[in-house]
N, C-alpha and C positions, 0 to 999 in steps of 0.2 A: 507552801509545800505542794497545793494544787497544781501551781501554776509551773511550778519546778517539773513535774508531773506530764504536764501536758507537754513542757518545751521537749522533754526527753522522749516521751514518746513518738511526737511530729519527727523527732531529726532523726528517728531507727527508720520512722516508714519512709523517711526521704530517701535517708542513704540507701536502702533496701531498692526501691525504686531505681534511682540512680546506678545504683551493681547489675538490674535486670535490664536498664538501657545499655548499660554497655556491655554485656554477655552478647544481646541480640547479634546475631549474625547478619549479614546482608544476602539478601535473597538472590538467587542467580539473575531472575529480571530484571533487577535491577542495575547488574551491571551490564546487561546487553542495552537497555535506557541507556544509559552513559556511552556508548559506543554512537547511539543514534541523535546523542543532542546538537550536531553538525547538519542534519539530512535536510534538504529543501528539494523542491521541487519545481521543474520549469515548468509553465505553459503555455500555451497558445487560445488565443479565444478569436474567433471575428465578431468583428465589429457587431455590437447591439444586441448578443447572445447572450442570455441570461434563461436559467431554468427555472421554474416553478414548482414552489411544493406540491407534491401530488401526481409531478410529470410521471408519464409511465416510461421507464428505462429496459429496454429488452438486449438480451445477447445477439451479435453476429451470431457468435457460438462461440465452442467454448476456448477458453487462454489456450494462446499459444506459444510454446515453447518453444524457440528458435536458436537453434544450432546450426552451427555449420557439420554434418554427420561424417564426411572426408577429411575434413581436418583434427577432427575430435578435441573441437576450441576448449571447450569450460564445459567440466561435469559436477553436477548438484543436485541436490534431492529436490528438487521443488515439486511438492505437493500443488498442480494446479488447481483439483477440485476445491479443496482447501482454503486455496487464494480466494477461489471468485465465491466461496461460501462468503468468505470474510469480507469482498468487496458488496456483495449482496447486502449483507447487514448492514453496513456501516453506511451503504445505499438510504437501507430503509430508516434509519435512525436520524437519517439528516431529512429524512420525510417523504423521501419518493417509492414510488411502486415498483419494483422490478419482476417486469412479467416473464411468462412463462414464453418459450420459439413459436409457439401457435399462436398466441395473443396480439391483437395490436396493440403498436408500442408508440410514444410521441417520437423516442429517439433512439438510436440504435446504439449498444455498447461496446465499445471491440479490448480486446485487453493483450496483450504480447508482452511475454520474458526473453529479451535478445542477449544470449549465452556465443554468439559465432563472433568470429570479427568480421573483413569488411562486406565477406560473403557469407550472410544468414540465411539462406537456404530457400526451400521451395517456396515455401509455407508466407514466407517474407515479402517475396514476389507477388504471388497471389493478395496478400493485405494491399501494395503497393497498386497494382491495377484497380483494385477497387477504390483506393484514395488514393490518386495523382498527386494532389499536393503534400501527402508523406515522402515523395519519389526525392524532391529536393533537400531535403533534413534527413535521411536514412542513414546518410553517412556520421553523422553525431552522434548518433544512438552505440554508446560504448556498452564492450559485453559488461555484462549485468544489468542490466537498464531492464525497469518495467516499466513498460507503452500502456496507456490509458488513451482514449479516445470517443468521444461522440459524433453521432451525424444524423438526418434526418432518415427515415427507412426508404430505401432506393438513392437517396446523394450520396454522390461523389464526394462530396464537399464535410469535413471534418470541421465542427463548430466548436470543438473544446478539444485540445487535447495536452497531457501530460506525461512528463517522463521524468525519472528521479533515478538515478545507478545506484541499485544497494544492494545486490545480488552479485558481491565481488569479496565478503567475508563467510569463511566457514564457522556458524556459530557450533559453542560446543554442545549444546545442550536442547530438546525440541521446545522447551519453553521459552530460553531467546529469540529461536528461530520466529515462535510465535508471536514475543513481543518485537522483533523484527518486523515482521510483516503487516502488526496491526498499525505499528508506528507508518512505517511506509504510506499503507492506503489513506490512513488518517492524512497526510501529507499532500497528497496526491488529489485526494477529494474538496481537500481544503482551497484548492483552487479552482473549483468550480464555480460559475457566476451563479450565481441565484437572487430571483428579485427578491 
């Protein structure tokens, strides 16, 4: 009769369990995850370039968001402080420093949202003169693309860099947007050398 007892009770709390698994709703995150399990990201490295835990990472300054303003290519809410909060962290959690625009830095970080088409604006130019070897791949860079890059403080010479286009869906919600973007950098960072 015990034993009768216990089977009956085990199979209420199973089924009980089992009716609260599938009540569960799915959270909005996690369909904006599902939109993003396609996302990869190119890079570029030269030869022999590998970062070290600990390296100090400092901004150009801050993301830039490039449009074409005459054409009024592609318009979005992109929160840039927001971005480079969230590249910051994800910076420090893989173990680097990222210092402060007064600080010496090992390596300089530049970061670009390209929303124009073939003509991205002033701001594009100016990145461009400063790294000539972007001047040749500019033209790839489809709107929504976000540009990630390193170089030494004063080169010309760009030792890392990455581009991923994900800035071409209007999520519906700020919390997609969020896991959007963390997905993104996570992506982005993942191709960095590190000894």
């Amino acid at each position: 009769m015990a034993s009768q007892w216990k089977t009956l009770v085990t199979s209420i709390v199973l089924a009980i369990s089992l009716v609260a698994c599938v009540e569960q709703q799915p959270k909005p995150a996690i369909a904006a995850d599902l939109k993003m399990e396609h996302v990869s990201a190119v890079a570029v490295i030269s030869p022999g370039f590998e970062l070290r835990f600990g390296d100090r990472l400092g901004w150009r300054e801050d993301i830039m968001v490039m449009r074409n303003e005459e054409k009024g290519d592609y318009k979005t809410g992109i929160n840039d402080w927001k971005l480079k909060l969230l590249i910051e962290q994800q910076l420090q959690e893989k173990g680097f420093e990222v210092v402060a625009e007064n600080e010496s830095a090992d390596y300089i970080l530049f970061a670009a949202v390209i929303l124009g088409g073939s003509d991205k604006g002033k701001e594009f130019e100016q990145l461009l003169q400063l790294y000539p070897s972007l001047r040749g791949v500019s033209d790839t860079f489809e709107t929504g693309t976000l540009l990630m890059g390193l170089s030494r403080p004063g080169s010309p010479v760009v030792m890392w860099r990455a581009a991923i286009q994900t800035y071409i869906e209007q999520d519906s919600t700020p919390e997609e947007q969020d896991l959007r973007q963390q997905v993104v950098v996570k992506s982005l960072l993942r191709t960095m050398p590190v000894q």
